[in-house]
C-alpha positions, 0 to 999 in steps of 0.5 A: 830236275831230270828235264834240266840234267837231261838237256845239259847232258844233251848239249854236252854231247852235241858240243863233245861232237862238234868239237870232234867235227873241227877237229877232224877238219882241221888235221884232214886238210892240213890246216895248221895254226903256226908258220912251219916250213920256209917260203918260195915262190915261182912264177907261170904263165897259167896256173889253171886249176891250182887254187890256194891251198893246193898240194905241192908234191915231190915224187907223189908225197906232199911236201908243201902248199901253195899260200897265196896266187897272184896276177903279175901286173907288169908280166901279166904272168901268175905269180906263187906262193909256196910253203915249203915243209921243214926238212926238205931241200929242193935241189936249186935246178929244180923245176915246178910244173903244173900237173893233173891228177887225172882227166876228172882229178884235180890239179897239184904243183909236182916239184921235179928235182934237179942234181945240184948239190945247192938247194933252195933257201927261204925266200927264193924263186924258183926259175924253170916253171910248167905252167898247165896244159888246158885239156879242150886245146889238147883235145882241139890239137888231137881233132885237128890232124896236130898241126900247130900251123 
């Protein structure tokens, strides 16, 4: 009998641990089972280094995620989808540019914000984009003397 409360003490604290596992997963990547926030959405020449799920960031603060990228058959360009967080407006001049945590960071979707008194509703797209800059034809310009001719 001891054999028999032993194991299935065992595995009670294996499953205590696993279930504490997911559920540090779960809030530690902003996973979140219910549709909160509103969409957007936006369209870039390159979105390199931008993956589903990346950060969408206003002044350094995460303010959404990106849910879905897709290649644009017709404009050959990369289209966006954002989730936006419930309670942040985005001025309608906005721009989205793709920025870069550093030369060996990740890259995140930086909202800057505009002055219009007029704000993004679900379902908009926002027009002005910055697509990534690619570091190696930085660094080609930057060898090469900067002369783009």
């Amino acid at each position: 009998m001891t054999t028999s409360a032993t194991e299935v003490l065992v595995g009670g604290a294996v499953l205590a641990a696993a279930i504490a596992f997911g559920a540090y997963t779960v809030t530690s990547t902003g996973f979140s089972f219910g549709e909160s926030g509103y969409p957007l959405s936006a369209s870039f020449r390159s979105l390199e280094g931008v993956t589903v799920g990346s950060d969408v960031r206003l002044a350094g603060v995460k303010i959404g995620t990106v849910t879905d990228i897709a290649l644009n058959a017709e404009t050959y360009r990369a289209d966006m989808a954002l989730r936006m967080n419930d309670g942040v407006q985005i001025p309608d001049d906005s721009a989205i540019v793709i920025s870069s945590e550093g030369l060996l960071g990740g890259n995140f979707v930086e909202i800057s914000p505009g002055g219009s008194m007029f704000y993004y509703e679900a379902g908009d797209e926002i027009l002005d984009t910055q697509g990534s800059v690619s570091l190696i034809s930085l660094l080609l310009k930057y060898v090469s003397g900067g002369s783009g001719e």
